[in-house]
C-alpha positions as CSV (number, residue, x, y, z in Angstrom):
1,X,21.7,42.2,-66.2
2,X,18.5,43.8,-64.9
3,X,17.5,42.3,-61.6
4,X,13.8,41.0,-62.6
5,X,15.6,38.8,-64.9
6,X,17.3,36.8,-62.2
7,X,14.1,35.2,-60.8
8,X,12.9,34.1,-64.3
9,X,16.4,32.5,-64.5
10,X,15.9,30.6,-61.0
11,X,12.6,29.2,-62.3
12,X,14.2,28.1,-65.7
13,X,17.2,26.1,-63.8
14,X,15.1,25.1,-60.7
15,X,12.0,23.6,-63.0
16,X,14.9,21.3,-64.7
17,X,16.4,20.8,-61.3
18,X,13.1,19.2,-59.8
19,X,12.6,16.9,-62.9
20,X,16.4,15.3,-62.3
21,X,16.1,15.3,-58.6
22,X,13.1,13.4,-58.5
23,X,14.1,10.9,-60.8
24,X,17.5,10.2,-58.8
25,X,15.8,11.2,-55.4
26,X,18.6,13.0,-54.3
27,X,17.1,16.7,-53.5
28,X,16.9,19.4,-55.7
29,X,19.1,21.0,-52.9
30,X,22.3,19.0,-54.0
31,X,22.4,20.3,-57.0
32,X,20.8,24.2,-56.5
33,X,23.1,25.5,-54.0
34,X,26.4,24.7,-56.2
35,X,25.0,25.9,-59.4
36,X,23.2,29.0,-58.3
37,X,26.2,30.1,-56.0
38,X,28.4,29.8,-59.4
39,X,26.5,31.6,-61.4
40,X,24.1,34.1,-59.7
41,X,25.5,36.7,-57.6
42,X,23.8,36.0,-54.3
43,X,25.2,35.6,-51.2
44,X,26.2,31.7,-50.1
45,X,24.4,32.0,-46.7
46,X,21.1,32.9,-48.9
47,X,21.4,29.6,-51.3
48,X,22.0,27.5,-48.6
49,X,18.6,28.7,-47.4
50,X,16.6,28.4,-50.5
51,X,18.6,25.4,-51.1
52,X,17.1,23.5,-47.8
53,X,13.7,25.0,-48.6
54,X,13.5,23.8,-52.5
55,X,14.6,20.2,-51.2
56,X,11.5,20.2,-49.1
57,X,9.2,21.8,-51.5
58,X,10.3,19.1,-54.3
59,X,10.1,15.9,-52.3
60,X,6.7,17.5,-50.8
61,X,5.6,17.9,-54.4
62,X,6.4,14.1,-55.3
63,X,5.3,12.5,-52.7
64,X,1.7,12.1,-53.2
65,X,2.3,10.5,-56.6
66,X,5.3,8.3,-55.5
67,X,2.6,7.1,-52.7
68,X,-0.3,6.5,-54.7
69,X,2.1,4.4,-57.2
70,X,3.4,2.4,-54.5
71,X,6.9,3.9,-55.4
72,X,7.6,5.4,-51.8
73,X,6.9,3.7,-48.4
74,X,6.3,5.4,-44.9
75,X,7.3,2.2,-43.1
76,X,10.1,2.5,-44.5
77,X,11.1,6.1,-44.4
78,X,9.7,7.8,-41.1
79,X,12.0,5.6,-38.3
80,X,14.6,6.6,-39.8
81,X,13.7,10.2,-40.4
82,X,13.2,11.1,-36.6
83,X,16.5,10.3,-35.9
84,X,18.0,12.5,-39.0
85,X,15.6,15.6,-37.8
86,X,17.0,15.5,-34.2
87,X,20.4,15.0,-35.6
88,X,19.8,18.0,-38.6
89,X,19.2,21.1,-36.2
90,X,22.3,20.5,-34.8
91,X,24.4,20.3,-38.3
92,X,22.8,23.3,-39.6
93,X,23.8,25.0,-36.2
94,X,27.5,23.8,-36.8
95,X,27.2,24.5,-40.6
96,X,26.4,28.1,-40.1
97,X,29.8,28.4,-37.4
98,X,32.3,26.9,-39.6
99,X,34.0,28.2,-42.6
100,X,32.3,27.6,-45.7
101,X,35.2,26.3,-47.9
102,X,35.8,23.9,-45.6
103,X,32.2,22.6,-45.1
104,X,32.7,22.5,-49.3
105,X,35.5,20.4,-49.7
106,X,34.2,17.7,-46.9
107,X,30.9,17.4,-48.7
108,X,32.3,16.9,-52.5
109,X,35.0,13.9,-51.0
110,X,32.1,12.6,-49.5
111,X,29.8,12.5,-52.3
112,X,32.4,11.4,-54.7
113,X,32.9,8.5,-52.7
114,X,29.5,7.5,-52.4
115,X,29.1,7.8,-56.1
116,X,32.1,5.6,-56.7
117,X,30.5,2.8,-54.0
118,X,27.3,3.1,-55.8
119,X,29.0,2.3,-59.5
120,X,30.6,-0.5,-58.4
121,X,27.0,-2.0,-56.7
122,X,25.0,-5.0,-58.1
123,X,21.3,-3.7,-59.2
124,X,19.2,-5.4,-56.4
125,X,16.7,-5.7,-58.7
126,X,18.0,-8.8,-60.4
127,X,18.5,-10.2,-56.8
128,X,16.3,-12.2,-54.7
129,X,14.7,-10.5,-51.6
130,X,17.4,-10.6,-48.4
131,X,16.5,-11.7,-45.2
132,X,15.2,-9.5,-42.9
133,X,16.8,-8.2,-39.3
134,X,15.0,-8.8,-36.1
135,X,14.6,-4.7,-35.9
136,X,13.6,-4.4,-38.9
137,X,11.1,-7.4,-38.9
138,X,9.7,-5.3,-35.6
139,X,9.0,-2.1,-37.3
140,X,7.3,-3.4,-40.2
141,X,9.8,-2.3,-42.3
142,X,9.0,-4.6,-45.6
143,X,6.8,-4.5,-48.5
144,X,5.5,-5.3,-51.9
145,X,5.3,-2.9,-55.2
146,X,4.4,-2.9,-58.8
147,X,7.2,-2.4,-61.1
148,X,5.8,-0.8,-64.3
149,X,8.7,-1.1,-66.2
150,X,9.8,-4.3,-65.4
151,X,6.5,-5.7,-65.5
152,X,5.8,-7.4,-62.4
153,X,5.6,-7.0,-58.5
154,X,8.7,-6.7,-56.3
155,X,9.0,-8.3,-52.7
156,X,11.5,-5.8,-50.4
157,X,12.6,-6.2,-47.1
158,X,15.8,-4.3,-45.4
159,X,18.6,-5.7,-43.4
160,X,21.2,-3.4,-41.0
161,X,18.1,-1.6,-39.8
162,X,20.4,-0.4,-36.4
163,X,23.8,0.4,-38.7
164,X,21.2,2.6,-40.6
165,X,19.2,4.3,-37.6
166,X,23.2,5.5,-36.9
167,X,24.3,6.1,-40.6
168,X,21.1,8.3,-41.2
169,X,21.6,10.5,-38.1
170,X,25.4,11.1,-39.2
171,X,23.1,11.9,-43.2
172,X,20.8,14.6,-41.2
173,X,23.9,15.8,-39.3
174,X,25.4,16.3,-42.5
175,X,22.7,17.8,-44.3
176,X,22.3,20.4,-42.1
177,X,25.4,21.8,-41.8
178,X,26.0,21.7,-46.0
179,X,22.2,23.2,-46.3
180,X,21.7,20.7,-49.4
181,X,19.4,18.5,-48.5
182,X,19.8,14.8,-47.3
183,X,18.8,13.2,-51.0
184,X,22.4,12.7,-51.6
185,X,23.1,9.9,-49.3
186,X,19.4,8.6,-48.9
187,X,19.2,6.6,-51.3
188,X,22.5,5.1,-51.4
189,X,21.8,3.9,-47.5
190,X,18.6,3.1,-48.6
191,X,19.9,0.5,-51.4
192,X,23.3,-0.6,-50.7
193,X,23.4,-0.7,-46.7
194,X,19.8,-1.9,-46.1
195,X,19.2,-3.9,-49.7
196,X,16.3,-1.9,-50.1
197,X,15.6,-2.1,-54.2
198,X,16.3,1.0,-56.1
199,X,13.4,2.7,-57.3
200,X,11.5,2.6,-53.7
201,X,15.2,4.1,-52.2
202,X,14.5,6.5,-54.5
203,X,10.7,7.2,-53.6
204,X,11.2,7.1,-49.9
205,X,14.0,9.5,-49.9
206,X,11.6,11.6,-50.9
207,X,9.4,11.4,-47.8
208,X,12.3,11.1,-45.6
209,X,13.3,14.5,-47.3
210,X,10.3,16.0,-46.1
211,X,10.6,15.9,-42.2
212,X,14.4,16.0,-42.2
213,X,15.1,18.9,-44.3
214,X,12.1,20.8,-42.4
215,X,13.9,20.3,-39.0
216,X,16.9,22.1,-40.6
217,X,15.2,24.9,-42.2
218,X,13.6,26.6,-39.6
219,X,17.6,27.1,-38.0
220,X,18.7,29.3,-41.2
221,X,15.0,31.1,-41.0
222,X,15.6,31.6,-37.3
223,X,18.8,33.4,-38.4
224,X,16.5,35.4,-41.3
225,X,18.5,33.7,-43.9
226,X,15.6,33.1,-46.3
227,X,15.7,35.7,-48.8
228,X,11.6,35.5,-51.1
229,X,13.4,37.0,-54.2
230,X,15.3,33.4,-54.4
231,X,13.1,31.4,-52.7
232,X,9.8,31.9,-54.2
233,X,10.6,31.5,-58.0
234,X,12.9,28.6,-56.6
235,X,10.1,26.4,-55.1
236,X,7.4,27.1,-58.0
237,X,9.9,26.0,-60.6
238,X,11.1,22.7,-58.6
239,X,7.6,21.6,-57.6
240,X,6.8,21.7,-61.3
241,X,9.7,19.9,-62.2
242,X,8.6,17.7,-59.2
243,X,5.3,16.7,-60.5
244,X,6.9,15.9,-64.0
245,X,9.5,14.0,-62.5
246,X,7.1,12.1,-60.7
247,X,5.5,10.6,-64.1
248,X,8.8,9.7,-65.7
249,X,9.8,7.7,-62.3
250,X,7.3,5.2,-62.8
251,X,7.9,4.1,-66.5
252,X,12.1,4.5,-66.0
253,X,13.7,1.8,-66.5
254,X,15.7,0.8,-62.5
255,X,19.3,0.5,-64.7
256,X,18.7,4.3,-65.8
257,X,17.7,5.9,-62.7
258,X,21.1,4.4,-61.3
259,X,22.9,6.1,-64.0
260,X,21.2,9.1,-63.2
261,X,22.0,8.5,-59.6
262,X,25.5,8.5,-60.5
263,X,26.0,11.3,-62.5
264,X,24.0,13.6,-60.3
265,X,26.4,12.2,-57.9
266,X,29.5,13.2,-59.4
267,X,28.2,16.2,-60.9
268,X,27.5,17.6,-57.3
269,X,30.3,16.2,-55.6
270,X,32.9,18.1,-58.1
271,X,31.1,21.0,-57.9
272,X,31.4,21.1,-54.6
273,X,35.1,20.0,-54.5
274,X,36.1,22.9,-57.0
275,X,34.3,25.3,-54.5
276,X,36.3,24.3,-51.7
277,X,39.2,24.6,-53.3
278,X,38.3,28.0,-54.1
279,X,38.8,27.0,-57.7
């Protein structure tokens, strides 16, 4: 296969990738480093890279619309990412010294188990809103937002706002050293540890996305582990996707973006179990 073609390929699977991650808010990350590291022959420490960089790109891309639409909320989102940043330099430090196989096989248990907690959850939407913490009640972190598809306007608040502060900075830790992204967990500790209702976990992993995954890509560029012929065809196509993504958010229904959730979930995780298997 001649080499041009291999960008044009990247745009094709990365403009699909950006529509799916913003609709399950996981990071297109999650889901391009295991795909494009089984089927295009570039070197791991080079998707990892692009991997971290497309995440950005993509939330980046969403964000203005999930804003605007009320579907994303910085009061929310920004405590929380300054303590995965801090916590992301140093995983992507530890991600690039340990063996990759290994680093595989931890991140497809863990994703497979968060997918299995998250099939197993209630939809908060159907739910009244829960009380508030006293830390959470401090930082403001609580809301109201228009829910196109279900027709009316949803109270939120969040409860374990410390358990989270700590569960996030293990999420940046972890992000780092896998080079996917943090979208994967976000939203689960968005909606079942601090109640928050699904569709603005979704939006506001998004913008915490943004500040965490940037913390951890400037370590693999520092090591000159961003390779442009991957890269740039890679971020055009997912900030496309993005901006489509975006639009279908709003008008999806909260029981399908769980499902999407899930299988994006277990798609990833097995992927990345297989890899670390060396299967």
């Amino acid at each position: 296969m001649d080499w041009w073609l291999w960008p044009i390929a990247l745009f094709a699977v990365t403009f699909a990738i950006g529509i799916v991650a913003v609709l399950a808010g996981v990071g297109g990350g999650v889901l391009f480093v295991p795909i494009v590291s089984a089927f295009f022959p570039f070197h791991l420490d080079f998707v990892r890279a692009a991997g971290l960089l497309l995440a950005l790109t993509g939330a980046l891309s969403a964000a203005p619309a999930l804003l605007r639409g009320g579907l994303a909320s910085l009061r929310l989102a920004m405590p929380l990412a300054l303590a995965g940043s801090i916590t992301s330099i140093v995983g992507a430090l530890i991600g690039l010294a340990l063996p990759t196989d290994a680093v595989q096989l931890a991140l497809g248990l863990t994703i497979l188990a968060i997918a299995a907690l998250m099939w197993r959850s209630a939809r908060p939407e159907e739910s009244s809103p829960l009380a508030a913490d006293a830390l959470g009640t401090a930082l403001r972190m609580n809301g109201l937002y228009h829910d196109a598809a279900l027709g009316r306007d949803v109270e939120w608040r969040v409860r374990r706002t410390p358990a989270a502060f700590v569960v996030f900075a293990g999420i940046g830790l972890i992000a780092g050293m896998f080079g996917l992204g943090a979208g994967w967990a976000n939203v689960p500790a968005f909606n079942l540890l601090m109640g928050a209702p699904l569709k603005l976990a979704v939006g506001s992993s998004g913008l915490l996305l943004s500040v965490v995954d940037t913390s951890a890509a400037w370590i693999y560029l520092n090591r000159g582990a961003v390779l442009p012929i991957i890269v740039a065809p890679s971020i055009i196509g997912v900030m496309l996707g993005a901006k489509l993504g975006a639009r279908l958010l709003r008008k999806a229904r909260p029981e399908l973006v769980r499902r999407v959730v899930i299988a994006l979930l277990l798609l990833a995780g097995a992927r990345a179990l297989l890899k670390g298997l060396g299967v």
